[in-house]
C-alpha positions as CSV (number, residue, x, y, z in Angstrom):
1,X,42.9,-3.1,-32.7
2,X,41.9,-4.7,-35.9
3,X,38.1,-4.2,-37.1
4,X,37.4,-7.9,-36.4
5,X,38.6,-8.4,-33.0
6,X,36.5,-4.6,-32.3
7,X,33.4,-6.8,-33.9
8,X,34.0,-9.8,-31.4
9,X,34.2,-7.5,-28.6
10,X,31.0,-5.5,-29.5
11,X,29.2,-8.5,-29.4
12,X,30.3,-10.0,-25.9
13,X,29.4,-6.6,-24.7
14,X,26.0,-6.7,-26.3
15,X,25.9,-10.4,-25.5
16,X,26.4,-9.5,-21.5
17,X,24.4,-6.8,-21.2
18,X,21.1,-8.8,-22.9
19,X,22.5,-11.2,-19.4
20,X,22.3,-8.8,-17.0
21,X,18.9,-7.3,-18.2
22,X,17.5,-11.1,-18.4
23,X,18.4,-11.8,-15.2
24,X,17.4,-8.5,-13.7
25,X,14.5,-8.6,-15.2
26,X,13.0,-12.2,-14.1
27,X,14.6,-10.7,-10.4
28,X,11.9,-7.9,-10.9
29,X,9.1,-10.1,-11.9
30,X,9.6,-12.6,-8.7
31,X,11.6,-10.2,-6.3
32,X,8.3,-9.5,-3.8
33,X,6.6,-13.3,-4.8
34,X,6.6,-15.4,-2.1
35,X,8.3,-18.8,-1.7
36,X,11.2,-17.8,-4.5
37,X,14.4,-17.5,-2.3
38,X,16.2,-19.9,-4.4
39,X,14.9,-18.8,-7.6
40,X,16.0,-14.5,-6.1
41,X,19.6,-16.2,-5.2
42,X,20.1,-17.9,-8.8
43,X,18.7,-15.0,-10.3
44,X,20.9,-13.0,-8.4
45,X,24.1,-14.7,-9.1
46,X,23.6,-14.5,-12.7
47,X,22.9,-10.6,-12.7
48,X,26.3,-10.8,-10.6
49,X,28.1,-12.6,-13.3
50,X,26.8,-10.7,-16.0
51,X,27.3,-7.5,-14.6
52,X,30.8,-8.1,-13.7
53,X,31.5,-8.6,-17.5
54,X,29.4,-5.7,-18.4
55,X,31.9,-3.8,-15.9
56,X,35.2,-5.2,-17.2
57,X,33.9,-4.6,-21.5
58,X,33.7,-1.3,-20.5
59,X,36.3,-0.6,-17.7
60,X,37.0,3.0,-19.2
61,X,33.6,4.4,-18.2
62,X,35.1,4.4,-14.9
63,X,38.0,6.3,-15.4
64,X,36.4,8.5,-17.8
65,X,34.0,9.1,-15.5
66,X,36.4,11.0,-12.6
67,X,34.1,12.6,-10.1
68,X,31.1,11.7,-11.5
69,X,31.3,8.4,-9.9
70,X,30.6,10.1,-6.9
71,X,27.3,8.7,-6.0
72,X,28.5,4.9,-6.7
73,X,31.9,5.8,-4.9
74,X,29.9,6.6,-1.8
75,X,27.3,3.9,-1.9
76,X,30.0,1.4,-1.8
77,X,31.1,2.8,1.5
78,X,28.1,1.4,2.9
79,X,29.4,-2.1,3.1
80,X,32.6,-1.2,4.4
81,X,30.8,0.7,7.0
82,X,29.1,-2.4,7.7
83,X,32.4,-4.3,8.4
84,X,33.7,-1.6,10.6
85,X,30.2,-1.6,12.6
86,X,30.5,-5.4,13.0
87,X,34.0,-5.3,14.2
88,X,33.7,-2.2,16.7
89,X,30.2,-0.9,16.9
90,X,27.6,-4.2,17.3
91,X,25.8,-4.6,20.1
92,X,24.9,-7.9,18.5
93,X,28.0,-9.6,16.7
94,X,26.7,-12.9,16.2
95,X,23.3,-11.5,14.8
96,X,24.9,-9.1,12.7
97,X,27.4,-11.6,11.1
98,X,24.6,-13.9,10.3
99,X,23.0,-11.2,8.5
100,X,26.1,-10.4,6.9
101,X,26.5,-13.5,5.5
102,X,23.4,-13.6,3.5
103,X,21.3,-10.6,3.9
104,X,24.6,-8.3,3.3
105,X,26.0,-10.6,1.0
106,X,23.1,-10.6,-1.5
107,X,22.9,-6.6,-1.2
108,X,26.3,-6.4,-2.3
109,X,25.5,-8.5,-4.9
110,X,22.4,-6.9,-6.1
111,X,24.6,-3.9,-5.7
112,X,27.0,-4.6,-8.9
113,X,24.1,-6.0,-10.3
114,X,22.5,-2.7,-10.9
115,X,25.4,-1.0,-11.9
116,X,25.9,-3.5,-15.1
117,X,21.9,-3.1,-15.7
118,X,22.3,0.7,-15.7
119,X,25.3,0.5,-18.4
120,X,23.6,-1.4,-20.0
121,X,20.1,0.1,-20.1
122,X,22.8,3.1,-21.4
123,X,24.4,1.7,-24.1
124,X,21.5,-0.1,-25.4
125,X,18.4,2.0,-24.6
126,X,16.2,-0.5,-26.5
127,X,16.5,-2.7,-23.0
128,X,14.7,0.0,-21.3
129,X,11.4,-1.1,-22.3
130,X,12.1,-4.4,-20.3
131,X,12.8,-2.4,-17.4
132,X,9.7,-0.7,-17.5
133,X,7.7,-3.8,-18.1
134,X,9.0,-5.0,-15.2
135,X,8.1,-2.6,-12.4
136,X,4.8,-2.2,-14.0
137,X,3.5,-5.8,-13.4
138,X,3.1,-5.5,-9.9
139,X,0.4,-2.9,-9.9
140,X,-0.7,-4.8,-13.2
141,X,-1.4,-8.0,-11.2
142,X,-2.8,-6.2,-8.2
143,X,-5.5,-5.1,-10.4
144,X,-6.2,-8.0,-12.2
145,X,-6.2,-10.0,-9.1
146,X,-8.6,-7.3,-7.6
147,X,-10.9,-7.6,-10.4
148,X,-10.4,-11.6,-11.2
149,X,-11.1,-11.7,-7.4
150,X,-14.6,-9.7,-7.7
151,X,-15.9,-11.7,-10.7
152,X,-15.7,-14.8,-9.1
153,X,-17.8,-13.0,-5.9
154,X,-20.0,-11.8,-8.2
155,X,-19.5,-8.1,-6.6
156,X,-17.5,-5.5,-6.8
157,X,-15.1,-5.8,-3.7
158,X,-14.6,-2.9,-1.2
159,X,-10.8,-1.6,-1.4
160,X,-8.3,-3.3,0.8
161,X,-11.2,-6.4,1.6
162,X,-9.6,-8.8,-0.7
163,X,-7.1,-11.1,0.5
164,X,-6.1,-13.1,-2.3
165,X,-3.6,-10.7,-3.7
166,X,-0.5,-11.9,-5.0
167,X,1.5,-9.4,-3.1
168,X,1.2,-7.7,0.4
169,X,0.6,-4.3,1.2
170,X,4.5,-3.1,1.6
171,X,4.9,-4.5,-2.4
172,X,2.0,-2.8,-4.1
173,X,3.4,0.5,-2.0
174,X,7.0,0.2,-2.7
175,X,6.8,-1.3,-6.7
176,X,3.8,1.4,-7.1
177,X,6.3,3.6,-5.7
178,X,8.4,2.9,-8.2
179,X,6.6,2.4,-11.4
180,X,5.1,5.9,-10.2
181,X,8.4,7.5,-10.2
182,X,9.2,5.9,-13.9
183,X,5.9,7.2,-15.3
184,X,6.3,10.5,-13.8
185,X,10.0,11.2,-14.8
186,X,8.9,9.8,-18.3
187,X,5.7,12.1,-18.3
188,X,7.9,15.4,-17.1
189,X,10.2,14.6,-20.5
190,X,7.0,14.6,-22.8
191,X,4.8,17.0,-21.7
192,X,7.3,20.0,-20.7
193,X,10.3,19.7,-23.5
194,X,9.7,19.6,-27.2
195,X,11.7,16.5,-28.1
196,X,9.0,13.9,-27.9
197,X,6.5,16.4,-28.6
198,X,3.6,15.1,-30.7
199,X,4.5,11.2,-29.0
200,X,0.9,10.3,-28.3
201,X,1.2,7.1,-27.7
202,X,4.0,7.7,-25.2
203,X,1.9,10.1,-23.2
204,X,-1.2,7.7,-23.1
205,X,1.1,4.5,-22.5
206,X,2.9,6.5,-18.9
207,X,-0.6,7.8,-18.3
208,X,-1.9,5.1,-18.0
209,X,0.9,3.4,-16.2
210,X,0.5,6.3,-13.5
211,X,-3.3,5.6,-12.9
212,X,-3.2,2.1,-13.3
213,X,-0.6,2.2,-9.9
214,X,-3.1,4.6,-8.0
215,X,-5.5,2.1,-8.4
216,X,-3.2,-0.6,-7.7
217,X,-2.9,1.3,-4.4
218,X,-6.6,2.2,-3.9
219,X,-7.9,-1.3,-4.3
220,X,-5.4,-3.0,-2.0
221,X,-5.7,-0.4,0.9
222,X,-2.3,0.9,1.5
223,X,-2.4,4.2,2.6
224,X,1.5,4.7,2.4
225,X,1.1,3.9,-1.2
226,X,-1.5,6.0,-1.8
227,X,0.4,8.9,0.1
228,X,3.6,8.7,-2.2
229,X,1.4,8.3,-5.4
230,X,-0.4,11.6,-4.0
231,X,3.1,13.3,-3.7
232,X,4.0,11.7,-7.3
233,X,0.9,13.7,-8.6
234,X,1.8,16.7,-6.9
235,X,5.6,16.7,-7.9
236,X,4.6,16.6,-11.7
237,X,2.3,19.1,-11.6
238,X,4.6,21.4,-10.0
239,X,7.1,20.6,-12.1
240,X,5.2,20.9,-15.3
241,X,3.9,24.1,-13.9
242,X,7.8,25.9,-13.1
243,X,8.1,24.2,-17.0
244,X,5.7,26.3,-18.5
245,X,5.8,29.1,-16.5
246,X,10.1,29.1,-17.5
247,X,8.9,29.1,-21.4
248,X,6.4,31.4,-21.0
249,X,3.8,29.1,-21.9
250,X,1.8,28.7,-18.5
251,X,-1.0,30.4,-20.5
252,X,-1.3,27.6,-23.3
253,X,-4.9,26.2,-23.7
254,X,-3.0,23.1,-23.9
255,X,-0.6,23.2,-21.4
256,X,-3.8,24.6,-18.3
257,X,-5.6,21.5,-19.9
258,X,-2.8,19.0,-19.1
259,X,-2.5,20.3,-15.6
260,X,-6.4,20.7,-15.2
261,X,-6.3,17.3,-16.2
262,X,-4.0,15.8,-13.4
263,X,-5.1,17.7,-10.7
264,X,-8.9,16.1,-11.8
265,X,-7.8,12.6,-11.6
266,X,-5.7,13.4,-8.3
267,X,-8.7,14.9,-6.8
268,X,-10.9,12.3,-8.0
269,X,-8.3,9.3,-6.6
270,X,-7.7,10.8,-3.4
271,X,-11.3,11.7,-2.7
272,X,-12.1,8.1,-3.6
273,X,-9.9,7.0,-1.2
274,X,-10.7,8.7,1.3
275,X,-14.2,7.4,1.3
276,X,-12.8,3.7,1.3
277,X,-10.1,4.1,4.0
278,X,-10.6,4.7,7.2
279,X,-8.2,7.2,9.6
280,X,-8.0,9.8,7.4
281,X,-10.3,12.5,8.9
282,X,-8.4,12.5,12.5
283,X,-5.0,11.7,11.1
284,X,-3.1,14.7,12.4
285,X,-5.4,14.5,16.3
286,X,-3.8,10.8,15.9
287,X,-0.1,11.5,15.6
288,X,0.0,14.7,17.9
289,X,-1.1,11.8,20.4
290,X,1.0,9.1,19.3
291,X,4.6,11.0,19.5
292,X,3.5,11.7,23.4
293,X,4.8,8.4,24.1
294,X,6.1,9.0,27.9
295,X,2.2,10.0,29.0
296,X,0.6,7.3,26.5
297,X,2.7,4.1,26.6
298,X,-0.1,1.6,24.7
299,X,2.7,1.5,22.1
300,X,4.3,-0.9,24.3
301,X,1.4,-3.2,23.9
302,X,0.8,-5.4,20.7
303,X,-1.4,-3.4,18.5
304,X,-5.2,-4.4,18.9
305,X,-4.3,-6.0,22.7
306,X,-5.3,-2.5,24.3
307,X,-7.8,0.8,23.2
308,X,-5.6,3.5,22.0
309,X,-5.3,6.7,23.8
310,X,-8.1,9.1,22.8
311,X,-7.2,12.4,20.6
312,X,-8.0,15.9,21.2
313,X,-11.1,15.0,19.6
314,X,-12.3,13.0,22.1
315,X,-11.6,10.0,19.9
316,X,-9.5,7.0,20.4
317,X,-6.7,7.1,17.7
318,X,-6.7,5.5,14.9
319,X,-4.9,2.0,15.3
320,X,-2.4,1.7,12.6
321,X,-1.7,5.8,12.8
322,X,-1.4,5.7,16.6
323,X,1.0,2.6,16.5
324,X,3.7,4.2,13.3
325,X,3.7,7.2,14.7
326,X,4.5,6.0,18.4
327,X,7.1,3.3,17.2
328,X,8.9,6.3,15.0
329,X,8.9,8.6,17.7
330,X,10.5,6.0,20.1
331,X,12.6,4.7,16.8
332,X,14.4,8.6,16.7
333,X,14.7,8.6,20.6
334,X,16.4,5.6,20.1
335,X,18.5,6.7,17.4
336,X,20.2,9.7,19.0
337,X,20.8,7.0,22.2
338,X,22.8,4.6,20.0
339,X,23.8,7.0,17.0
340,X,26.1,3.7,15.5
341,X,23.6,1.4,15.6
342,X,22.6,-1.9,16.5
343,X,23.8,-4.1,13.3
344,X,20.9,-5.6,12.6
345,X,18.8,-4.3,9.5
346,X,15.8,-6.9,10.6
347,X,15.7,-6.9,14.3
348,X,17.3,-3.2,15.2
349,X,13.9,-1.8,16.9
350,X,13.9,-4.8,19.4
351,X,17.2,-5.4,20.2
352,X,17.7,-2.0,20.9
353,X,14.6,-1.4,23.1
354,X,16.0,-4.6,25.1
355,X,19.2,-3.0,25.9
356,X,17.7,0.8,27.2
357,X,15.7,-1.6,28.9
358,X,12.2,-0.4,27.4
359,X,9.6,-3.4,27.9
360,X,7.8,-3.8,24.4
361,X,5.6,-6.3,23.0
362,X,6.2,-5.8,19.3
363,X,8.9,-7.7,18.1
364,X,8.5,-6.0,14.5
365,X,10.0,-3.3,13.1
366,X,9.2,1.0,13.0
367,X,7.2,0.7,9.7
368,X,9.9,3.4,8.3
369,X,12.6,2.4,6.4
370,X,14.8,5.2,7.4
371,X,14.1,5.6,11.2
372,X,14.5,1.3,10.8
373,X,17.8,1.7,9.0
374,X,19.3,4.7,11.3
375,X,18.2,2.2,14.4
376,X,20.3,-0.8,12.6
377,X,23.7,1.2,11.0
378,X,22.9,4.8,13.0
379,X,23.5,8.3,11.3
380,X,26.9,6.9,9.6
381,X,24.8,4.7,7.6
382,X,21.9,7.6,7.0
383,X,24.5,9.5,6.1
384,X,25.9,7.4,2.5
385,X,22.6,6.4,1.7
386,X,21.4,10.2,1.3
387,X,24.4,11.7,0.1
388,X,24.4,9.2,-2.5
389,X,20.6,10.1,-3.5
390,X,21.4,13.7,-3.1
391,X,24.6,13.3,-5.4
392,X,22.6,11.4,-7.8
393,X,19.7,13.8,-8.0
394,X,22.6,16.8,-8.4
395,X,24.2,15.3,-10.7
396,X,21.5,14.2,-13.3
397,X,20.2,17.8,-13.0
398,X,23.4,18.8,-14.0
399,X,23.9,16.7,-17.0
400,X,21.3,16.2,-19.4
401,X,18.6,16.7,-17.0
402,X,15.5,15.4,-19.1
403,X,16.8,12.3,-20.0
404,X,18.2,11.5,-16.6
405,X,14.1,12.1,-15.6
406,X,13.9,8.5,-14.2
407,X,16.7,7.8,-12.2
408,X,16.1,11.7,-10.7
409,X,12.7,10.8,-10.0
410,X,13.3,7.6,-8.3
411,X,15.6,9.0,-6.0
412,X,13.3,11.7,-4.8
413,X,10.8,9.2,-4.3
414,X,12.1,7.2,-2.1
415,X,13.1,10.1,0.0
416,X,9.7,10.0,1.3
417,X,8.3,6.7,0.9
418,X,11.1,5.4,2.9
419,X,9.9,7.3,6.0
420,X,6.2,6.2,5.5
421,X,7.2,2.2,4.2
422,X,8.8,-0.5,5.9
423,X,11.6,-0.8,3.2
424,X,14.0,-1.9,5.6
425,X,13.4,-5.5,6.0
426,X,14.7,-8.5,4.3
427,X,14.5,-8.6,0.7
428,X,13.0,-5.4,0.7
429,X,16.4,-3.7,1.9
430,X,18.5,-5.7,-0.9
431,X,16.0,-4.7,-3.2
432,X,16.0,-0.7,-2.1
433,X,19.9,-0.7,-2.4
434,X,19.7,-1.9,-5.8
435,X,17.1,0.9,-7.3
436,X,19.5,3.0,-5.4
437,X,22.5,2.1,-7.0
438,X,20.7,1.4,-10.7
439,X,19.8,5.0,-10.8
440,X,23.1,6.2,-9.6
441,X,24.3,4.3,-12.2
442,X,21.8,5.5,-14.7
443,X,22.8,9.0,-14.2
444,X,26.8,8.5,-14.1
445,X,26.6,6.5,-17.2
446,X,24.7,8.5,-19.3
447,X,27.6,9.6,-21.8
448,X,26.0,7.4,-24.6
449,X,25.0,9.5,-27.5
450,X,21.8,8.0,-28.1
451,X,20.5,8.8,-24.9
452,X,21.4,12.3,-24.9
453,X,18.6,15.0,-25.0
454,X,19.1,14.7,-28.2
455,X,17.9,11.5,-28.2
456,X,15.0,9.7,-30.9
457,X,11.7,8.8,-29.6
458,X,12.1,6.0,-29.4
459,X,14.8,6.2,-26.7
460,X,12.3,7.3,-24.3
């Protein structure tokens, strides 16, 4: 191939994968905003496109690759499993083909979509700051809004009070989720290896980050979303901690100041919180009620419509406690009923109720993402979703662990918040799949040298 024609194709390459971030990155900026389907689908499309090309420039990754493509490999299985549901499984086939045709059909394409954005973010690390960008402004605007809203009041607003925000609840969680997991895995790389050691500005920029998206969660009232940044907070510590202890540095002024440090602004958060938010103290009286739901069946009722059961503290439950942790309880009864599913990744909970003939008012969903998921594509469809963020978290410990931080740090994340969130649900769903397969594909495609853990700091 002559040196010229090598040029041209370096520069389409370059030229697609500035396409794909582009687009992906105006997806992330709009993704939870309400009123943008058309602007998501265009948006989408072009990230398709894009992608596609990124795929085809650089076709050999995938044969390089061999098994570790694994993750990707098994992710993709999902959809078929979603045809073979639809044709032999649904207890709802003209529900689940509508779904198919544009729910499904924007997943998959959100689906390539993030594996051309994680080449790319690979071959041209510079994009990475984009990325970030992106699933920072979330929390960013939740704050804003939060204070914006309190200056024009004239007072400082109790948390969760406003209701001006931009976004719901579920967005601030799952985005603060998110950005969480990218300061964290960024954080882990700085603080407990010696590559970016001495990046200052680095360490105060994901800092910050990571507070600013407790607050974010604080000052809208989501508990879920304080609960994963909680378990965020704890995962670095303990992380940092087997770090230290592994170079024998535990002991370093410096390094018990770093952790003092964390643990001080964790305690400080969460004690904050609790103050704010109401539910905490009787949490675990609530749900040892709530999964009782043969003897206590007020589950049944639309939440606020009739007084919970009371606790073993003599109190009635907690509302929004007493209702999750009813509907999950019936969600996993349900589940090993119908282990295939119902089809439907937006009406699973209800359709399913109707046919064991349980009477329910809530035509809503679990408020988990998994138990919601398992209801709509049963354990076949658990099943590809966590081997695929199993394989991906095996594998990037594997291979060049610290700089596959992010993607590794995603993945556990959403372990969790998916049980707590309602990820499940429209665009959230195409959304989750993509942050699924974008770190898959973060971690299989990281074979670029200037990404390695040899990397300069300013490949962070």
């Amino acid at each position: 191939m002559s040196n010229q024609k090598r040029s041209h194709q370096t520069q389409n390459d370059r030229i697609w994968a500035y396409t794909t971030m582009t687009a992906s990155f105006a997806l992330l900026l709009i993704w939870v905003v309400p009123n943008t389907i058309l602007l998501r689908h265009v948006l989408l499309a072009i990230a398709f496109l894009a992608s596609l090309m990124v795929m085809k420039t650089n076709a050999e990754l995938f044969i390089r690759m061999k098994t570790a493509i694994f993750p990707l490999a098994v992710l993709s299985l999902l959809f078929i499993w979603v045809g073979i549901h639809y044709f032999f499984f649904s207890l709802n086939p003209e529900l689940e083909l509508k779904e198919i045709t544009s729910l499904w059909v924007r997943t998959f394409l959100g689906f390539v979509a993030a594996i051309g954005l994680g080449i790319s973010l690979r071959k041209y690390p510079e994009l990475m700051k984009f990325f970030y960008f992106a699933v920072f402004l979330t929390p960013l605007l939740n704050v804003g809004s939060y204070f914006y809203s309190s200056y024009l009041r004239g007072a400082f607003l109790h948390p969760g009070a406003i209701v001006s925000f931009l976004f719901a609840k579920i967005e601030t969680a799952y985005f603060g989720a998110i950005a969480g997991a990218v300061a964290v895995g960024n954080l882990i790389r700085l603080l407990a290896t010696s590559v970016q050691k001495g990046n200052k500005k680095y360490i105060f920029l994901f800092s910050a980050g990571l507070i600013l998206v407790m607050a974010s969660s604080i000052l809208s009232g989501t508990k879920n979303g304080v609960a994963i940044q909680v378990f965020l907070y704890i995962f670095l510590v303990i992380f940092l901690i087997g770090s230290y202890v592994a170079s024998r540095q535990f002991f370093n002024p410096k390094n018990l100041a770093i952790i003092g440090l964390i643990l001080l602004t964790l305690g400080f958060a969460a004690n904050f919180h609790k103050k704010t938010s109401t539910g905490w103290n009787s949490i675990f009286a609530d749900v040892v009620v709530a999964i009782d739901i043969d003897q206590h069946t007020q589950w049944q009722k639309r939440e606020g419509s009739v007084t919970t059961p009371l606790n073993y503290l003599g109190n009635p439950a907690a509302s929004n406690t007493y209702y999750r942790a009813a509907y999950a309880t019936a969600g996993i009864r349900l589940i090993s009923m119908y282990p295939l599913g119902y089809g439907s990744i937006n009406q699973s909970f209800v359709g399913i109720q109707k046919i064991a003939g349980i009477q329910s008012d809530h035509l809503g969903q679990i408020h988990s993402g998994w138990i919601d998921f398992g209801l709509a594509f049963g354990i076949p469809g658990l099943a590809i979703v966590f081997l695929t963020l199993l394989s991906t978290i095996y594998i990037g410990f594997r291979n060049h662990p610290y700089s596959n931080l992010v993607p590794i740090v995603i993945c556990i994340t959403l372990i969790p918040f998916c049980l707590i969130a309602e990820t499940s649900y429209k665009q959230y769903f195409e959304s989750l799949i993509f942050f699924i397969a974008l770190s898959a594909s973060m971690v299989v495609f990281n074979v670029f040298p200037a990404v390695q853990d040899s990397a300069a700091t300013k490949h962070v």
